[in-house]
C-alpha positions as CSV (number, residue, x, y, z in Angstrom):
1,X,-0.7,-0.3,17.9
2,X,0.3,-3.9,19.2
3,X,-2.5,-5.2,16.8
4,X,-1.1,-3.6,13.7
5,X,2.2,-4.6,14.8
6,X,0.5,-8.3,14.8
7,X,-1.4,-7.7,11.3
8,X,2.1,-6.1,9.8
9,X,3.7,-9.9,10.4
10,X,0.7,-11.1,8.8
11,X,1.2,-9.2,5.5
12,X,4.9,-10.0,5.9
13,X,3.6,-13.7,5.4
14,X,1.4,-12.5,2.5
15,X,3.9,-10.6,0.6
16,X,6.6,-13.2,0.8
17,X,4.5,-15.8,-0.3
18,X,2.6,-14.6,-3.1
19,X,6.0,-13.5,-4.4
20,X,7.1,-17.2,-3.9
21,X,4.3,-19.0,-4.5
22,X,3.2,-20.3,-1.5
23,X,0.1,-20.7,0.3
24,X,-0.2,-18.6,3.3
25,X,-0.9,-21.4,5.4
26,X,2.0,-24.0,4.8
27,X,4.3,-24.4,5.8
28,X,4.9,-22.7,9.2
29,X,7.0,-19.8,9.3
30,X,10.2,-20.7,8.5
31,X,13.7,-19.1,7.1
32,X,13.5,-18.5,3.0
33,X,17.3,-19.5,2.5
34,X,17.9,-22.6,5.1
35,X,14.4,-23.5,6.2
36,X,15.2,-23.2,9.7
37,X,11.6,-23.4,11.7
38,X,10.9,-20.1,13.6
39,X,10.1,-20.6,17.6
40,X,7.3,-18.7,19.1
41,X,9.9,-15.7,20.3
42,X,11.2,-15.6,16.9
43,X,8.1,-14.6,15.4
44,X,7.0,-11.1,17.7
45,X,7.0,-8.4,15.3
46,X,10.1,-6.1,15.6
47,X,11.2,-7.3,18.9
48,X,12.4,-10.6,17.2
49,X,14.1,-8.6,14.3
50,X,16.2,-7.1,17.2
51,X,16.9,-9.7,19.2
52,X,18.5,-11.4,16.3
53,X,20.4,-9.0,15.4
54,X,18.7,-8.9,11.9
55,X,20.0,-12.3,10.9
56,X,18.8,-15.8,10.9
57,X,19.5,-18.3,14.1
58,X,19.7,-21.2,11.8
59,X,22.0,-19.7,9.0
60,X,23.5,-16.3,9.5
61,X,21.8,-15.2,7.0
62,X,20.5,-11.3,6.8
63,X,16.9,-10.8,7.7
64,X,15.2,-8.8,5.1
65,X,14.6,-5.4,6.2
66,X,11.3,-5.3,4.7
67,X,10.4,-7.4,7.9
68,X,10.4,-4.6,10.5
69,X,9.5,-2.1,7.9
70,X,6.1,-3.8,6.6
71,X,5.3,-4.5,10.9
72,X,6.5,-0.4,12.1
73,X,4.6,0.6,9.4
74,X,1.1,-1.5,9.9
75,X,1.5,-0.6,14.0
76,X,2.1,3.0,13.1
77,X,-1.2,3.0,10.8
78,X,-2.5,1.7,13.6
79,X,-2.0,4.3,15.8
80,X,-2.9,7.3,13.9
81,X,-6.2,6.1,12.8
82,X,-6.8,5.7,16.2
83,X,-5.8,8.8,16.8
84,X,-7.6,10.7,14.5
85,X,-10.9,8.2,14.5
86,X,-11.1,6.5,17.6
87,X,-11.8,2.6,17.8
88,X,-15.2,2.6,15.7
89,X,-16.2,1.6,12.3
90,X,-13.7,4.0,10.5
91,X,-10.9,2.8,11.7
92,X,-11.8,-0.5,10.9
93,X,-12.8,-0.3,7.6
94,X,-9.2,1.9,7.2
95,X,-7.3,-0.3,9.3
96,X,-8.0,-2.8,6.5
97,X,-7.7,-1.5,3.6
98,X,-4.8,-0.1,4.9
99,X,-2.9,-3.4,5.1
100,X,-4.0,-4.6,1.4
101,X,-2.0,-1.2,0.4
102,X,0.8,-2.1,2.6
103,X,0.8,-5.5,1.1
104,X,-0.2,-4.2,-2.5
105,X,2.6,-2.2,-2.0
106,X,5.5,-3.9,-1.3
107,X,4.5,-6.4,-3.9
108,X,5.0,-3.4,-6.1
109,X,8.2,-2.6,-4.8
110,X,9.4,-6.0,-5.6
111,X,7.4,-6.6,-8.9
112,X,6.6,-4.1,-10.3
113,X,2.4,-5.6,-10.2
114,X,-0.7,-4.9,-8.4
115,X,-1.9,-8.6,-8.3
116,X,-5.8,-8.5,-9.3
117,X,-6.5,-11.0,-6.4
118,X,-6.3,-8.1,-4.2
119,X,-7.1,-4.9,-6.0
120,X,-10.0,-6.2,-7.4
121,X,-12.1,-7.5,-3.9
122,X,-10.2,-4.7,-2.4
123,X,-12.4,-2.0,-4.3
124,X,-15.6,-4.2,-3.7
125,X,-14.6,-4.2,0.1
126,X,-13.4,-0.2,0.1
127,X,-17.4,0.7,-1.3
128,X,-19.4,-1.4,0.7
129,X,-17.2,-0.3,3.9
130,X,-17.2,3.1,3.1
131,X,-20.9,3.0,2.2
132,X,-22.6,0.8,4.7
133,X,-20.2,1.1,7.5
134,X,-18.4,4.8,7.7
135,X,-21.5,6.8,5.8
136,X,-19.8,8.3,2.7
137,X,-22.9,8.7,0.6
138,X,-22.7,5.5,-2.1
139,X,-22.7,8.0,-5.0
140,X,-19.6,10.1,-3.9
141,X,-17.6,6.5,-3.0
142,X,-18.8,5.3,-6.7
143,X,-18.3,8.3,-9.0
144,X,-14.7,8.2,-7.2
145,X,-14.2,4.9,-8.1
146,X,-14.9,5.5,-11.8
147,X,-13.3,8.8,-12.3
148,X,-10.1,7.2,-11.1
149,X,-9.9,4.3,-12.8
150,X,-11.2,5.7,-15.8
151,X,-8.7,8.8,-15.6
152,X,-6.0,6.7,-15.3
153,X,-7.2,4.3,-18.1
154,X,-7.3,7.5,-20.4
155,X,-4.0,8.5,-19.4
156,X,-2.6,4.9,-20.1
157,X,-4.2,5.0,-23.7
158,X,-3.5,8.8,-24.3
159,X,0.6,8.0,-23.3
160,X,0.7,4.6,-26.0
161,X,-0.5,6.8,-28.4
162,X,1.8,9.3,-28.1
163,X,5.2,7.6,-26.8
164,X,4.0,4.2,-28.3
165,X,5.1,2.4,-25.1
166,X,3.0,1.5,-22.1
167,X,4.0,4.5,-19.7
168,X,1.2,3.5,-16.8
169,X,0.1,-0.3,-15.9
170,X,-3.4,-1.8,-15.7
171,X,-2.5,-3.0,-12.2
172,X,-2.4,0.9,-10.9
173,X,-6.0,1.3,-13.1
174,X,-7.4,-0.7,-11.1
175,X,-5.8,0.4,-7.8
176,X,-7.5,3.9,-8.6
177,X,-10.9,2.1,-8.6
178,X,-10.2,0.6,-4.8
179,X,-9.0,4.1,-4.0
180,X,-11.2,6.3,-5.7
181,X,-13.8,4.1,-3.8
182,X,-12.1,4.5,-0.3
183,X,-12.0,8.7,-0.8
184,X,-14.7,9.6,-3.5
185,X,-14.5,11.9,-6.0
186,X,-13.5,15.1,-3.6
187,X,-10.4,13.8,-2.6
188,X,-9.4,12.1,-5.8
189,X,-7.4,16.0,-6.8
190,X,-5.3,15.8,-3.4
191,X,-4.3,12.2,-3.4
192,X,-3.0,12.4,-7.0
193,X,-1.3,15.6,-5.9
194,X,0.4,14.3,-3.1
195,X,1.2,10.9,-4.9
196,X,2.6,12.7,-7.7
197,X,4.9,14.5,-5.2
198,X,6.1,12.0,-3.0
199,X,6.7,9.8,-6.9
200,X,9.0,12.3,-8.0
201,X,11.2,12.4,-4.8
202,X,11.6,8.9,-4.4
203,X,12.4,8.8,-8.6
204,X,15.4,10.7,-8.1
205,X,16.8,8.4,-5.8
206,X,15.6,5.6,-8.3
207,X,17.7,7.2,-11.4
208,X,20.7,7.5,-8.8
209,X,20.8,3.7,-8.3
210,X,19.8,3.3,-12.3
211,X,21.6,5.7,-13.2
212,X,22.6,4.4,-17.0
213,X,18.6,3.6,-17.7
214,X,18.1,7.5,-17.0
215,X,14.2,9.1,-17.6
216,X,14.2,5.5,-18.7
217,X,13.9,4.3,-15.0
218,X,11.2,2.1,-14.5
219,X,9.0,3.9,-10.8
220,X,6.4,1.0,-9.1
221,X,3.9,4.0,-8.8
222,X,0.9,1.8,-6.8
223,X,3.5,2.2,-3.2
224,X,3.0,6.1,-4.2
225,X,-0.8,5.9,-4.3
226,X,-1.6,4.7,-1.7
227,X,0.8,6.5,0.5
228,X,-1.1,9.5,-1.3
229,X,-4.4,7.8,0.0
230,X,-3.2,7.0,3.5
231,X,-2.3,10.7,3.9
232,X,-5.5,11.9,3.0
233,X,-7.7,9.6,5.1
234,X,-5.2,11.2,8.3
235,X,-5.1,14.9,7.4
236,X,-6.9,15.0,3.7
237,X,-9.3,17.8,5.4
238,X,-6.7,19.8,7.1
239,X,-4.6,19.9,4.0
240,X,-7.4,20.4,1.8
241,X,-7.6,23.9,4.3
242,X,-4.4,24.8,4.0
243,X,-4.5,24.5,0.7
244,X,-7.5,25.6,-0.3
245,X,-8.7,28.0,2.4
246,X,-12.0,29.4,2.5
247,X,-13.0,32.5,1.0
């Protein structure tokens, strides 16, 4: 868990700075709104956060809560792949295509994109680790890939022609390539499902804080996804059971 809470600063770093701008490696971690320079005890993930009370030494300013968030999350990941696979090649492969979703995701969040830089290698590196390192035969990891991606792309082109507006981004297209890649074609049904589900609970709470945009409300639906995903690498064959059970 430690080491995910270590990774979860790293894609802290990566999320702030590709929606800055900035290069991952300069400058040294600093404050976004004074600049302040960040000490050595200022920078352990979540233990820092509370230590400063959620605000910046140099300024006052309020830490971002996406800080602690994007580091409980990664350590929690963590944890229940090791868990539920041990410290082998599963939950390495997992452990890292886990934190492109995290950082995938709150990029989302914040701009509504999946940036290609990382969805892109990110199905490349979800085959060839699922293939050649966890054992899912190659043809189960590909035809996942392309009945995801392609669905999707049909139901991007099926909704312009209907609505005549763009109802679905390219960005999550190719998201379902990295993820239909990372679960193959059998779990493709349940992580739609289950992204689908957990997509219309949070857009009510979306239309609530939009509420004069209405059905109108634009949903980042690439966070869902890969939530979706990350629940059916943990318990995809227990809830495949349950709901499913065997004749």
């Amino acid at each position: 868990m430690f080491l995910g809470l270590v990774l979860g600063s790293f894609y802290n770093v990566c999320i702030h700075r590709y929606l800055t701008g900035q290069s991952i490696v300069r400058p040294a971690s600093h404050c976004p709104k004074c600049g302040h320079s960040l000490v050595w005890w200022e920078n352990i993930p979540l233990l820092s956060y509370l230590l400063l009370r959620g605000r910046c030494r140099g300024c006052n300013s309020p830490i971002s809560l996406r800080y602690p968030l994007v580091e409980g999350l990664s350590g929690l990941w963590a944890l229940l792949l090791a868990l539920q696979f041990g410290l082998g090649w599963d939950w390495l492969v997992y452990m890292v295509v886990g934190g492109l979703l995290i950082i995938m995701s709150f990029i989302d969040f914040a701009e509504y994109i999946l940036p290609d830089v990382f969805t892109l290698p990110g199905a490349v590196l979800a085959f060839c680790g699922m293939v050649f390192l966890v054992g899912m035969p190659w043809q189960d990891s590909l035809l996942g890939a392309v009945i995801g991606a392609g669905g999707f792309w049909l139901l991007q082109q099926g909704y312009y022609l209907i609505r005549r507006v763009e109802g679905l981004g390219s960005g999550d297209i190719k998201l379902m390539l990295l993820l239909g890649a990372l679960v193959g074609w059998q779990g493709l049904p349940l992580l739609i499902f289950l992204a689908a589900f957990t997509a219309l609970a949070a857009s009510l709470g979306y239309m609530a804080k939009n509420a004069h945009q209405g059905m109108q409300t634009r949903i980042p639906f690439g966070p869902f996804l890969s939530l979706g995903a990350m629940i059916y690498i943990l318990y995809g064959s227990w809830l495949t059971g349950l709901f499913m059970p065997p004749v």
